[in-house]
N, CA, C and O atoms as CSV, one atom per row, in Angstrom:
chain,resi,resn,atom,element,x,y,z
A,1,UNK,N,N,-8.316,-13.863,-0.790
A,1,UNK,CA,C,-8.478,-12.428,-0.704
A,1,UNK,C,C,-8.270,-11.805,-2.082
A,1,UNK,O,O,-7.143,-11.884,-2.572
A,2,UNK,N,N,-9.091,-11.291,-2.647
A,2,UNK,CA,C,-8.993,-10.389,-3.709
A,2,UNK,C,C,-9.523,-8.631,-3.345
A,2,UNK,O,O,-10.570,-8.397,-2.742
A,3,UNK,N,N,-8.653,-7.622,-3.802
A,3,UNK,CA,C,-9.246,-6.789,-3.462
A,3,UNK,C,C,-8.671,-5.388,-4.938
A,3,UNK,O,O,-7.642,-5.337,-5.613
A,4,UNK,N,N,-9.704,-4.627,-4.911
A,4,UNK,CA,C,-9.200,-3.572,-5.734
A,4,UNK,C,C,-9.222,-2.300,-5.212
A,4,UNK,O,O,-10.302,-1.974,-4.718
A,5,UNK,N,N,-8.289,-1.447,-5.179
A,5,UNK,CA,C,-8.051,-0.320,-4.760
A,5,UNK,C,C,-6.661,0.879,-5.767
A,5,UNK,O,O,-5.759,0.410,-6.462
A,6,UNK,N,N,-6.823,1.888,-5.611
A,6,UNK,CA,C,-5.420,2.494,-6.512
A,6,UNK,C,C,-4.148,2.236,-6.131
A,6,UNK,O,O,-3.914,1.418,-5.242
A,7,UNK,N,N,-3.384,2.772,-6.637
A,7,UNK,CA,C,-1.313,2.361,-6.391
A,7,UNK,C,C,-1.519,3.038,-4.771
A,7,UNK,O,O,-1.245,2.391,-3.761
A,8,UNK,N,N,-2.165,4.762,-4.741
A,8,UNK,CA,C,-1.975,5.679,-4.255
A,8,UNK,C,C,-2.397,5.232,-2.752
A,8,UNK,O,O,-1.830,5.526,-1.699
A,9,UNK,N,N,-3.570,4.428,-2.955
A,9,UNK,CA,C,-3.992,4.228,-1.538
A,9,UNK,C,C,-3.499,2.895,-0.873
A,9,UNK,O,O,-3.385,2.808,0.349
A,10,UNK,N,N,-3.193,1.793,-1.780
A,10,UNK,CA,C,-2.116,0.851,-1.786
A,10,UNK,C,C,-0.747,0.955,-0.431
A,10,UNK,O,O,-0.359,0.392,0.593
A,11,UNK,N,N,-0.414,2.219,-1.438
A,11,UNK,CA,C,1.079,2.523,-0.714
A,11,UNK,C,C,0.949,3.255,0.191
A,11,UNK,O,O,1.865,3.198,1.011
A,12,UNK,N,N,-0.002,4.091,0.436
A,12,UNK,CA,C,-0.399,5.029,1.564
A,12,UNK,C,C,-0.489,3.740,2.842
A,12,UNK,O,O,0.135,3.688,3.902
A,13,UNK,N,N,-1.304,2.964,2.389
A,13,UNK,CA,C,-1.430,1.540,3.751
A,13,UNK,C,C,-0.733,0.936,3.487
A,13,UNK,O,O,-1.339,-0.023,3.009
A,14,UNK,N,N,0.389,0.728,3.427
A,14,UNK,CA,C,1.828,-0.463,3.007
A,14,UNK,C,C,1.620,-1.243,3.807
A,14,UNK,O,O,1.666,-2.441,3.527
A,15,UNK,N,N,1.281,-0.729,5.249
A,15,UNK,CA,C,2.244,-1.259,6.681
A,15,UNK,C,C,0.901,-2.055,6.737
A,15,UNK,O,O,1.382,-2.961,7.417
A,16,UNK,N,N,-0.286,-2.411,6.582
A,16,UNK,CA,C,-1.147,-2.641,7.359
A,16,UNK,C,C,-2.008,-4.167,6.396
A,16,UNK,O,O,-3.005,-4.870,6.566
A,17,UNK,N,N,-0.428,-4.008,4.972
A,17,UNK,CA,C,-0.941,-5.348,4.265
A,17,UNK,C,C,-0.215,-6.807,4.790
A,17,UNK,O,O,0.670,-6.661,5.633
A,18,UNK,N,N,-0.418,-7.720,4.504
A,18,UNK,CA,C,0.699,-8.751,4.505
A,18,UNK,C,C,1.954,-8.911,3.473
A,18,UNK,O,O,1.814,-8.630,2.283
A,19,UNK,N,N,3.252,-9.404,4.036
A,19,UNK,CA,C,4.343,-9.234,2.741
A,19,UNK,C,C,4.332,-10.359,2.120
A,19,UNK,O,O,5.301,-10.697,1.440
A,20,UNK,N,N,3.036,-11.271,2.271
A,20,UNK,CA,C,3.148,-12.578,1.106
A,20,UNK,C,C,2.482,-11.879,0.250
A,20,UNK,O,O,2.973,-11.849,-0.878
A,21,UNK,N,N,1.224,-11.128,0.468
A,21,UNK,CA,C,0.253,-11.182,-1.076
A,21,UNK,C,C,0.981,-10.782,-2.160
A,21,UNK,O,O,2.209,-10.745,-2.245
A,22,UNK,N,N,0.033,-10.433,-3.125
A,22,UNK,CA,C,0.788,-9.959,-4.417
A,22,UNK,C,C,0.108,-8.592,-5.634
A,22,UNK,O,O,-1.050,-8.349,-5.973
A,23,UNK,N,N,0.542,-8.377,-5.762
A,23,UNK,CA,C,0.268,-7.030,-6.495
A,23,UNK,C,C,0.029,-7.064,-8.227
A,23,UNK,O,O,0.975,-7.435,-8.923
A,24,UNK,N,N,-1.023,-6.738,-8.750
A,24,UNK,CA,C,-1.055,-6.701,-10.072
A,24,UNK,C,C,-1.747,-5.382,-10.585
A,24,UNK,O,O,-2.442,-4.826,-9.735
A,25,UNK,N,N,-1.681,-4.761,-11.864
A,25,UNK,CA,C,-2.153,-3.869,-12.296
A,25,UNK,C,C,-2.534,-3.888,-13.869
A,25,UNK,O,O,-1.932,-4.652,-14.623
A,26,UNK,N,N,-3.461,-3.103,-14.300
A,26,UNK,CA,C,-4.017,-3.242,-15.753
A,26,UNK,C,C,-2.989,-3.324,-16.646
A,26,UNK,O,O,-1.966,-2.639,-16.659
A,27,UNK,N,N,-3.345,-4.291,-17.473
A,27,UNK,CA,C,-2.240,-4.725,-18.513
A,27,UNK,C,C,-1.519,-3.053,-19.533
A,27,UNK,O,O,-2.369,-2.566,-20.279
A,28,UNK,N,N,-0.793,-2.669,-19.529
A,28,UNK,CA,C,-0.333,-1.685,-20.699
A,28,UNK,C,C,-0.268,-0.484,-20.345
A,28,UNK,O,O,0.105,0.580,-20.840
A,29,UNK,N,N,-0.970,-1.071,-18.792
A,29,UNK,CA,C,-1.018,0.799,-18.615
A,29,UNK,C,C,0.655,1.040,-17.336
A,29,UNK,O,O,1.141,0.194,-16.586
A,30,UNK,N,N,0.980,2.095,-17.504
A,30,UNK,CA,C,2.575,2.863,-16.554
A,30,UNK,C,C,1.975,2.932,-15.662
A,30,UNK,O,O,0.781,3.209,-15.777
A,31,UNK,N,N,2.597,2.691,-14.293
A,31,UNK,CA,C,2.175,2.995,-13.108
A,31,UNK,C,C,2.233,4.607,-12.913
A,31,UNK,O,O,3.102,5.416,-13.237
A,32,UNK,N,N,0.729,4.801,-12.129
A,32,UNK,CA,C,0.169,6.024,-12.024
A,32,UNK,C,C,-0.695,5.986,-10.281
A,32,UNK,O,O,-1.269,5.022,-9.775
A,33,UNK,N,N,-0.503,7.427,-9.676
A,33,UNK,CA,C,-1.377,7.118,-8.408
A,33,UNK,C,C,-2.638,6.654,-8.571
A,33,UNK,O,O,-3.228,6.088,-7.651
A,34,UNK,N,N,-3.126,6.833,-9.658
A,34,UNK,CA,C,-4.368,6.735,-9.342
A,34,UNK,C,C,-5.256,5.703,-9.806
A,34,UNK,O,O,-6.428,5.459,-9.519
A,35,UNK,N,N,-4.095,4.917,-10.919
A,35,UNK,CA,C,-4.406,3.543,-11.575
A,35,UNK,C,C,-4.959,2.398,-10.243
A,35,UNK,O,O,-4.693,2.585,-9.055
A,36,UNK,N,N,-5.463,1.663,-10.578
A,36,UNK,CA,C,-6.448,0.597,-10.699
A,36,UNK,C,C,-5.445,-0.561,-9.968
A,36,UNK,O,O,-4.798,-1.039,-10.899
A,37,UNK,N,N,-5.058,-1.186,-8.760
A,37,UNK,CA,C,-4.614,-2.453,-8.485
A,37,UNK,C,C,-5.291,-2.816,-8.260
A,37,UNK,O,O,-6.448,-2.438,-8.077
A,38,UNK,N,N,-4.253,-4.675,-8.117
A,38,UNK,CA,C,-5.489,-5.915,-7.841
A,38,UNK,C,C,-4.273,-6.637,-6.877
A,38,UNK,O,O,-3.278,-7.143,-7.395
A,39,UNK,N,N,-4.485,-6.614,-5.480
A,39,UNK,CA,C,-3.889,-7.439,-4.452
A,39,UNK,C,C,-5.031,-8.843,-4.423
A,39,UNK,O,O,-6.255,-8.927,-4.525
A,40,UNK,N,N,-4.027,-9.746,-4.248
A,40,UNK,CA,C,-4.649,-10.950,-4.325
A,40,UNK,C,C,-3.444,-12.407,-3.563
A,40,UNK,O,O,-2.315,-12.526,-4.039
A,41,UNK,N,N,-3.867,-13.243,-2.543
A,41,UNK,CA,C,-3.307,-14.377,-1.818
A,41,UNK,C,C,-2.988,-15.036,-3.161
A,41,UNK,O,O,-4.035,-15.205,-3.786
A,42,UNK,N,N,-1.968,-15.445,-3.789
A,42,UNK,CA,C,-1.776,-15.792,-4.455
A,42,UNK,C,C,-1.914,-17.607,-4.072
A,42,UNK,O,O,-1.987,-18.400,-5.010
A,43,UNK,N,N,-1.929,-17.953,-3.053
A,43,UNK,CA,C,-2.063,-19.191,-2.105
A,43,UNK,C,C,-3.662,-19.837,-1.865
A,43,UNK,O,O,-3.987,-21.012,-1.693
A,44,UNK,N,N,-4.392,-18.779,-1.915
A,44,UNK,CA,C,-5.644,-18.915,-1.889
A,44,UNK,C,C,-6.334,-18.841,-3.373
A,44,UNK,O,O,-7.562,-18.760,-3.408
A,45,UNK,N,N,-5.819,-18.857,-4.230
A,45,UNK,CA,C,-6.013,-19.015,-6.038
A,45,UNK,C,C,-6.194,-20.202,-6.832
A,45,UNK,O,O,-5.211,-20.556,-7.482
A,46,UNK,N,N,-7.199,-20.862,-6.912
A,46,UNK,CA,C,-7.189,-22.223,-7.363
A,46,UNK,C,C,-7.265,-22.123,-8.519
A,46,UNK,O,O,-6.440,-22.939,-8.930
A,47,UNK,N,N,-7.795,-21.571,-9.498
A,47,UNK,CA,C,-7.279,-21.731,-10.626
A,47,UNK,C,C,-6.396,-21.269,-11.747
A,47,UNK,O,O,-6.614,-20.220,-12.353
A,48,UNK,N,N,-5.337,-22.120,-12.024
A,48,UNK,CA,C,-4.436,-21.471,-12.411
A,48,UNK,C,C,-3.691,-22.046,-14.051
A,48,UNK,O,O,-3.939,-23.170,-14.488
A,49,UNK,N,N,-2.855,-21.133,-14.725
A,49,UNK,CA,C,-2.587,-21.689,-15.760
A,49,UNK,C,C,-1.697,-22.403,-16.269
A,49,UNK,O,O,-1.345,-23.015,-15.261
A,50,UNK,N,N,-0.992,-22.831,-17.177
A,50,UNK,CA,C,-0.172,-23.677,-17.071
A,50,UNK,C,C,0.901,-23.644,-16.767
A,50,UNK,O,O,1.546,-24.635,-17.107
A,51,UNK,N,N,1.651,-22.558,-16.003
A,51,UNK,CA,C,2.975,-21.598,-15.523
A,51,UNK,C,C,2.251,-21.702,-14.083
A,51,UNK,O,O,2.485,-20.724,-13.373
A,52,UNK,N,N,1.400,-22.710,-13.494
A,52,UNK,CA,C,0.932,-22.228,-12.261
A,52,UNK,C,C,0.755,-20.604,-11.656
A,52,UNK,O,O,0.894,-20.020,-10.582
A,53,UNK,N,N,0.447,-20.353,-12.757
A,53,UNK,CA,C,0.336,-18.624,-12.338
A,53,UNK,C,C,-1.368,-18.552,-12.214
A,53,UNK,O,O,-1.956,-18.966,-13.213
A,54,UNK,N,N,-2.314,-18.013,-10.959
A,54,UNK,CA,C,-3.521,-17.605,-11.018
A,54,UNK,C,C,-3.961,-17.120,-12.132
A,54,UNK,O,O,-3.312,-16.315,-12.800
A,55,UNK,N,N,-5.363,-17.654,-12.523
A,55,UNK,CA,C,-6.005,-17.366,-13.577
A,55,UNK,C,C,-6.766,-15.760,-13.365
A,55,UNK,O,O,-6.732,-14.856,-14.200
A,56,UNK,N,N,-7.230,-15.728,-12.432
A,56,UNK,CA,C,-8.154,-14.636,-12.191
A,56,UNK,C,C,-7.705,-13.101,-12.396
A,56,UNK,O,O,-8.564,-12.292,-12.746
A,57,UNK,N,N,-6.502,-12.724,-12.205
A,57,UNK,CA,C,-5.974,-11.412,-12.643
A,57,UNK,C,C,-6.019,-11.378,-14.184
A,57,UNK,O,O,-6.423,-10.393,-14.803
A,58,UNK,N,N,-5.535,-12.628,-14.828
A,58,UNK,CA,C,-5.095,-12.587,-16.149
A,58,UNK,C,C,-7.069,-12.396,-16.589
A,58,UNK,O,O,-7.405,-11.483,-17.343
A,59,UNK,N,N,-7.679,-12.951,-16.252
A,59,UNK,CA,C,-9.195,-12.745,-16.425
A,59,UNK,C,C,-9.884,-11.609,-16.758
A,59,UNK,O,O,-10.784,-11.327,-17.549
A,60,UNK,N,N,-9.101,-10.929,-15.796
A,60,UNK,CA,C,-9.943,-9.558,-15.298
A,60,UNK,C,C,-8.738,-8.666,-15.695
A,60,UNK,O,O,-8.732,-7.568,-15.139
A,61,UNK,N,N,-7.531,-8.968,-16.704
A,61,UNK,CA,C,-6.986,-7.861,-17.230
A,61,UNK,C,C,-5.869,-7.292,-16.663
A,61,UNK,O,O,-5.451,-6.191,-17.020
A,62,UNK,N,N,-5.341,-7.978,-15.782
A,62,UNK,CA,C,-4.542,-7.670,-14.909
A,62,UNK,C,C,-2.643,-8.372,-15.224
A,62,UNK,O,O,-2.510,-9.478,-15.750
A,63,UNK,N,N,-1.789,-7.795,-14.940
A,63,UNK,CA,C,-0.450,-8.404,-14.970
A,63,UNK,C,C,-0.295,-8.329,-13.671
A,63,UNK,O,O,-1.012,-7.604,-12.981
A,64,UNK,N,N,1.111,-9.422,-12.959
A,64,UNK,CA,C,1.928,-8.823,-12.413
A,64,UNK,C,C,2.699,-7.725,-11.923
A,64,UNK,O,O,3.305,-7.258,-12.887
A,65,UNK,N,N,2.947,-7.126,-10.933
A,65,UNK,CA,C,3.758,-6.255,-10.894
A,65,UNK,C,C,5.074,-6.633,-9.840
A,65,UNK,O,O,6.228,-6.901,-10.173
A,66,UNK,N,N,4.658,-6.580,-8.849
A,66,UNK,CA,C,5.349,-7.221,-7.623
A,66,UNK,C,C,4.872,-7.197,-6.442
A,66,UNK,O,O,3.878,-6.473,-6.402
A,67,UNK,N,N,5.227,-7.837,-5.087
A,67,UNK,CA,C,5.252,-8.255,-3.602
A,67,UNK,C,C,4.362,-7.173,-3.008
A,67,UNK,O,O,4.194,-6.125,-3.631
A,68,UNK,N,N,3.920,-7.335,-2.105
A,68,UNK,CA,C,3.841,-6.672,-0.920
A,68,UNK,C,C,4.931,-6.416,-0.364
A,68,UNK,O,O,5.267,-5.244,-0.194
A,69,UNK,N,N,5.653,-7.381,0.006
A,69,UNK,CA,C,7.363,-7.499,0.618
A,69,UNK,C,C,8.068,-6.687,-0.240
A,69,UNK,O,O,8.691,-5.764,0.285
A,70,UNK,N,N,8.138,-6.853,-1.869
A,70,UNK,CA,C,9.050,-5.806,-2.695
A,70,UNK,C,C,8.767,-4.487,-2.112
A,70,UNK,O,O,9.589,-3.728,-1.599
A,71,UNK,N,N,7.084,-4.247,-2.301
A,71,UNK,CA,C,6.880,-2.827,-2.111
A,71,UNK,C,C,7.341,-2.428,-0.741
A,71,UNK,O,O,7.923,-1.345,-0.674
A,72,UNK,N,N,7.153,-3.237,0.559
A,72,UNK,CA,C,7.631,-2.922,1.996
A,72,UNK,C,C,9.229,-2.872,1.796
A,72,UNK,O,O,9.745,-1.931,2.398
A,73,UNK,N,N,9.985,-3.570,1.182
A,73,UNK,CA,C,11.206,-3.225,0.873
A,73,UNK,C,C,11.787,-2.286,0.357
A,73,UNK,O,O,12.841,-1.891,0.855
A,74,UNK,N,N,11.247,-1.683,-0.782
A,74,UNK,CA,C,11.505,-0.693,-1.774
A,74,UNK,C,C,10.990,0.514,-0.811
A,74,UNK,O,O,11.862,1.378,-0.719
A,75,UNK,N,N,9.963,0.773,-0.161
A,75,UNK,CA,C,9.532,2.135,1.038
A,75,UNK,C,C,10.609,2.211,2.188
A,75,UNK,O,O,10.939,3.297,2.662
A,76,UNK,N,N,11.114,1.079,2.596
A,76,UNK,CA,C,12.401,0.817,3.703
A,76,UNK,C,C,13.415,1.465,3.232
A,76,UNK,O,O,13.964,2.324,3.923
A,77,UNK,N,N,13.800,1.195,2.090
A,77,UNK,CA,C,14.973,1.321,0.930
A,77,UNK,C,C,14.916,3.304,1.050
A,77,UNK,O,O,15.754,3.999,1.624
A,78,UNK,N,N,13.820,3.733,0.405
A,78,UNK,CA,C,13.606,5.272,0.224
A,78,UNK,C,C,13.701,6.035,1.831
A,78,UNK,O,O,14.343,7.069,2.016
A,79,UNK,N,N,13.044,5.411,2.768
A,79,UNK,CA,C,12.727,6.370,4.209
A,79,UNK,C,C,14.089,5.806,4.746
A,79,UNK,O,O,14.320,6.177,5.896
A,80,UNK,N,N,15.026,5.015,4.197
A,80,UNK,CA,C,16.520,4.968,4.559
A,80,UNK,C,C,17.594,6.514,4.101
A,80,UNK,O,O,18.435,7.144,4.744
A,81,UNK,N,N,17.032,6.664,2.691
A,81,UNK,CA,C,17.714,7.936,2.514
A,81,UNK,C,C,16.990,9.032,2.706
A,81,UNK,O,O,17.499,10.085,3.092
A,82,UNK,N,N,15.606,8.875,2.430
A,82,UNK,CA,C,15.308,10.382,2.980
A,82,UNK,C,C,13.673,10.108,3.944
A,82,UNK,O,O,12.527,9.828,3.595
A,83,UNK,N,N,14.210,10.315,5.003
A,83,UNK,CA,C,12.929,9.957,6.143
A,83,UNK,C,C,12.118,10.584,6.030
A,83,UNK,O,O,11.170,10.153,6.686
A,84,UNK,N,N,11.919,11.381,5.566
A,84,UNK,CA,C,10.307,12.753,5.519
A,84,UNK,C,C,10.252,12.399,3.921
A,84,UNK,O,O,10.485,13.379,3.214
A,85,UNK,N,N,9.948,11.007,3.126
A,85,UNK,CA,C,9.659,10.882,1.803
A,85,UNK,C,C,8.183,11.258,1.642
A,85,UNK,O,O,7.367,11.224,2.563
A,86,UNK,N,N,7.970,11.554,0.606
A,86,UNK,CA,C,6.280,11.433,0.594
A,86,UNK,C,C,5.701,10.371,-0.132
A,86,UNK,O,O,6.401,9.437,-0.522
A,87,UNK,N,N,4.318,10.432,-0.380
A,87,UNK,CA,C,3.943,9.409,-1.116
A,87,UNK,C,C,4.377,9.644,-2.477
A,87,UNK,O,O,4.867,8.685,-3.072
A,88,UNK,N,N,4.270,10.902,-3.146
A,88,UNK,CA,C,4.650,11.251,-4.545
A,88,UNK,C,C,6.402,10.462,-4.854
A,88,UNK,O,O,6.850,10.296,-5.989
A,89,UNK,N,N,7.125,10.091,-3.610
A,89,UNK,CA,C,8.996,9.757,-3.255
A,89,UNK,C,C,8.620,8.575,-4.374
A,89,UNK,O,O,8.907,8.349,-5.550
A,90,UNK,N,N,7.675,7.844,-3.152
A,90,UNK,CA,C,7.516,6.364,-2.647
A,90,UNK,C,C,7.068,5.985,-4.290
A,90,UNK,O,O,7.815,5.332,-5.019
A,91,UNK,N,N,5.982,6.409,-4.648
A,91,UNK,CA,C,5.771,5.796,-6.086
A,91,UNK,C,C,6.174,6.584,-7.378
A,91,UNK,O,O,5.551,6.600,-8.440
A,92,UNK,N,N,7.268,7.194,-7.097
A,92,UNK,CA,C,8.192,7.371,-8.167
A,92,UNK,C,C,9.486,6.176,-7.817
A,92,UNK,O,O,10.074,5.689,-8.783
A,93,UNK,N,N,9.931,5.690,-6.197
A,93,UNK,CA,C,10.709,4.524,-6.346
A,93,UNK,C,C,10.096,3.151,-6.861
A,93,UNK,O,O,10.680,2.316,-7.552
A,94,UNK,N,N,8.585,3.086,-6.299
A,94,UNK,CA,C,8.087,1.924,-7.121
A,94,UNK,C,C,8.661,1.915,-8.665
A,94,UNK,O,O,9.207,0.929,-9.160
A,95,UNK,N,N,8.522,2.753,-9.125
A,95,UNK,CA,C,8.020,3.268,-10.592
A,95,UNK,C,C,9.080,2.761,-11.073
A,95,UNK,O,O,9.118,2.001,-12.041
A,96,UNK,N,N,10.703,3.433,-9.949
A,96,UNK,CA,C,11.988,2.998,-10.675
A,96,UNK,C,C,12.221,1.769,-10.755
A,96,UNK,O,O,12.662,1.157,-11.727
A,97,UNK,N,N,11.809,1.207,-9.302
A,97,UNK,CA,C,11.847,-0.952,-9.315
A,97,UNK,C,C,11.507,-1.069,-10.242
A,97,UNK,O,O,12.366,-0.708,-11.047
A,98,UNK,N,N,10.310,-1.537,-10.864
A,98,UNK,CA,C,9.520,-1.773,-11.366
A,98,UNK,C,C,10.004,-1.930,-12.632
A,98,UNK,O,O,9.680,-2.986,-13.174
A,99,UNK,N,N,10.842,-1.009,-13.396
A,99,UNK,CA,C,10.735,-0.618,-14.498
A,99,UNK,C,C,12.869,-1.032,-14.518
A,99,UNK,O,O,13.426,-1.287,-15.586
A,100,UNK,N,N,13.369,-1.009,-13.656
A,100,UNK,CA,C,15.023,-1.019,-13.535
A,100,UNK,C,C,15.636,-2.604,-12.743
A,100,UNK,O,O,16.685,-3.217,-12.941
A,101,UNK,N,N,14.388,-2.918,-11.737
A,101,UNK,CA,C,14.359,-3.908,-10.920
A,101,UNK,C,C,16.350,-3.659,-10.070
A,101,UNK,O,O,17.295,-4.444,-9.989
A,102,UNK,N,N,16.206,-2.492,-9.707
A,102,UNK,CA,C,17.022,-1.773,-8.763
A,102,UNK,C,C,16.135,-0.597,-8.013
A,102,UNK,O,O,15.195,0.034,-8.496
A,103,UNK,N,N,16.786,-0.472,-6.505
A,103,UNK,CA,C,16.449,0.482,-5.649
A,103,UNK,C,C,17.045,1.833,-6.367
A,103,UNK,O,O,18.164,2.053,-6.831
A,104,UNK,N,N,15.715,2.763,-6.269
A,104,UNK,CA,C,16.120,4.270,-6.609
A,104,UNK,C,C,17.464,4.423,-5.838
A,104,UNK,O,O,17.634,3.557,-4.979
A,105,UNK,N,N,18.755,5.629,-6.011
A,105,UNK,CA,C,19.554,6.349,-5.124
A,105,UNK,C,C,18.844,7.920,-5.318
A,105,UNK,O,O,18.864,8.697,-6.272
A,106,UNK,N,N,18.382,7.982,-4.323
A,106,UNK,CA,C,17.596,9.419,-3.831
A,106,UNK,C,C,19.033,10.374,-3.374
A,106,UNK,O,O,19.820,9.997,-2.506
A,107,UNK,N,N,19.174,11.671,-4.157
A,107,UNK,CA,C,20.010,12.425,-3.813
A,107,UNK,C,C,19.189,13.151,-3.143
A,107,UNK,O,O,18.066,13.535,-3.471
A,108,UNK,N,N,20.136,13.446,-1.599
A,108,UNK,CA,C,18.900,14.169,-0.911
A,108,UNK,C,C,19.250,15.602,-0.601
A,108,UNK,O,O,18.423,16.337,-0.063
């Protein structure tokens, strides 16, 4: 499975991905709603480099970011402290993982 779609619409369908795949985004660029992901079976990836890491993101320009599961974790994490989050919450906590590799504390 390879697929491309934005952060925005990504996280808008959290619930409706699997928590194995994996999440990557354009090399250099800050996470933004409206930037560019690349979900991809990381299991279904045959070619890969010498870190066994898939070739095909790195191909097409792409890094790492994190999980499906991180991101279903990190949205659990936010609608724990504040249940009416929005999407604007949700990928400003990505933003904080991402960048702190700790859960936001949302003063609510």
């Amino acid at each position: 499975m390879r697929l491309t779609l934005t952060l925005e619409t990504l996280l808008s369908q959290l619930g409706s991905f699997s928590w194995h795949l994996d999440v990557y985004k354009a090399l250099d660029q800050p996470l933004s709603p409206t930037m560019s992901v690349l979900i991809i079976d990381d299991e279904l990836e045959e070619e890969r480099d010498q870190q066994d890491e898939p070739l095909f993101p790195q191909t097409q320009g792409y890094q790492y970011v994190l999980s499906i599961a991180d991101l279903q974790s990190i949205n659990a994490n936010l609608v724990q402290q504040r249940p009416n989050a929005s999407l604007h919450d949700l990928i400003h906590a990505v933003s904080y993982y991402y960048q702190n590799d700790a859960y936001i504390n949302v003063e609510c």
